[in-house]
C-alpha positions in Angstrom: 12.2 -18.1 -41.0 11.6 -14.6 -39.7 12.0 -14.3 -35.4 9.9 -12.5 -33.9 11.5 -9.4 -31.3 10.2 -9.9 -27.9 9.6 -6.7 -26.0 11.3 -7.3 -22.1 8.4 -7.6 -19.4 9.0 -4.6 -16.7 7.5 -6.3 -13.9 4.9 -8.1 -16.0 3.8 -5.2 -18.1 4.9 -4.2 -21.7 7.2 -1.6 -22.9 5.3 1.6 -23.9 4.5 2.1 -27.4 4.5 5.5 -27.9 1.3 6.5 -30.5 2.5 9.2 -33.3 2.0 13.3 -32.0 1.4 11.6 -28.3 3.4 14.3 -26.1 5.5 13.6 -22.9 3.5 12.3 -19.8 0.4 12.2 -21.4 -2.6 10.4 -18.9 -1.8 6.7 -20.8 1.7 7.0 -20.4 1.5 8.2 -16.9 -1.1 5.0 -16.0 1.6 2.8 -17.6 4.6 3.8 -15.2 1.9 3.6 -12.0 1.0 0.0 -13.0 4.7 -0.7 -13.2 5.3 0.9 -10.0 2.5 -0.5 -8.1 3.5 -4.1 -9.5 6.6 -3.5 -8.5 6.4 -2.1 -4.8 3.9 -5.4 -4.3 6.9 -7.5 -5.6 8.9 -6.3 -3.5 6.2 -6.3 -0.1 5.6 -9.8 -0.6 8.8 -10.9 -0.8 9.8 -9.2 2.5 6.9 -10.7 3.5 8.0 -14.1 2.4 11.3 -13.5 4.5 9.6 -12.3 7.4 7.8 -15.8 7.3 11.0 -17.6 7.0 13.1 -15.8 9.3 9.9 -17.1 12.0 9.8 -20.6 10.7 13.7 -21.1 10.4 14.3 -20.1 13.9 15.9 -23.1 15.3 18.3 -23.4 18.3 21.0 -25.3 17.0 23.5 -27.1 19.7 26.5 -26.8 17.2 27.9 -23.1 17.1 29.0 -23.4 13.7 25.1 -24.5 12.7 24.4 -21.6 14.8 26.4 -18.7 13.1 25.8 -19.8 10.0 21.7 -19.3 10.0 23.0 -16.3 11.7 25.2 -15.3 8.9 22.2 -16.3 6.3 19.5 -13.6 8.1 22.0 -11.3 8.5 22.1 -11.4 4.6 18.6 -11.7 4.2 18.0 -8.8 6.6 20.3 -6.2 4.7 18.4 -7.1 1.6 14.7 -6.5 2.7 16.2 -3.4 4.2 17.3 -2.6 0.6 14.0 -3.1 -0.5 12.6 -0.9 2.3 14.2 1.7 1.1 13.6 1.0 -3.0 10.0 1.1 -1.7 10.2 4.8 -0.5 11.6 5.5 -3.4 8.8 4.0 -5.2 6.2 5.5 -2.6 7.5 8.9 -3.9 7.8 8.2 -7.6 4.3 7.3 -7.0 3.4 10.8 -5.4 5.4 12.4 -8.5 3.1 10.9 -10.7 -0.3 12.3 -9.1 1.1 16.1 -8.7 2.4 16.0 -12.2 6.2 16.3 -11.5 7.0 12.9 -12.9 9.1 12.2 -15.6 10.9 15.8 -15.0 13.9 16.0 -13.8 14.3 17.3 -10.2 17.3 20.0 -11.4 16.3 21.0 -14.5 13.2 20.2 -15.2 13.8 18.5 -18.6 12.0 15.5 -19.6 14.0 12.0 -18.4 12.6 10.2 -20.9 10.4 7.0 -21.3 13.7 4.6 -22.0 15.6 6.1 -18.9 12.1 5.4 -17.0 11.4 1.8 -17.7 15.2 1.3 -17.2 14.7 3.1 -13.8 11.3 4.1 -12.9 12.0 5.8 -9.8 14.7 7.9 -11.7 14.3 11.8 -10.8 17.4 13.0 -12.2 17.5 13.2 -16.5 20.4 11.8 -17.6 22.8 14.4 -18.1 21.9 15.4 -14.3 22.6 12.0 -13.3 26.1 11.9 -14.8 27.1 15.2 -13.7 25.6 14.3 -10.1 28.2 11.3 -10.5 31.0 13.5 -11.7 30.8 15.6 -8.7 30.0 12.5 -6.1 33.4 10.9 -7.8 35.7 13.8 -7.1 34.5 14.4 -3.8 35.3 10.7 -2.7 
């Protein structure tokens, strides 16, 4: 019996299959990473809010302090993690802008292509890879 390879979902949409002679950032390649973007930033928006819901539904006033610090404790959690998400959203907001002036997929240094791997691994990547690990290098011996 042969298997089958099943291509990972990225946020609900395929892997791109690159067509032969298709150059980098071509208009179907570019539509791909925007659905995946867009799909993504609404994940993310409806889970925050999904916790905005449930931080006001889950405020109770509870008589025993411990009760008390620990829903504290759990939106305190939830809180730093849609603040996360805030901020992977600006980073998709701009990824997004990259893709209508053309600049994405380059790499903000050099201006080498990142590559369509490195991209669905990391969509909001800006930095190829080589950039990225030198960028790490220099962050590493400055800490």
């Amino acid at each position: 019996m042969v298997e089958k390879k099943q291509s990972r979902l990225i946020y609900g949409i395929r892997p791109y299959k690159l067509k032969k002679n298709e150059k980098y950032m071509e208009p179907a390649q570019l539509a791909h990473f925007e659905a995946i973007l867009k799909a993504w930033k609404s994940e993310l928006t409806d889970e925050t809010s999904r916790t905005v819901h449930h931080i006001q539904d889950d405020t109770a006033n509870h008589p025993d302090p411990t009760d008390r610090a620990s829903q504290e404790t759990d939106m305190a959690i939830e809180l730093r993690g849609r603040d996360r998400d805030r901020r992977l959203i600006k980073k998709i907001e701009d990824s997004i802008l990259h893709l209508q002036t053309g600049d994405f997929g380059y790499c903000d240094n050099c201006g080498e292509e990142i590559g369509l791997k490195r991209l669905e691994a990391r969509p909001t990547a800006n930095l190829c890879i080589d950039c990225k690990t030198l960028d790490e290098i220099r962050e590493k011996q400055l800490s």
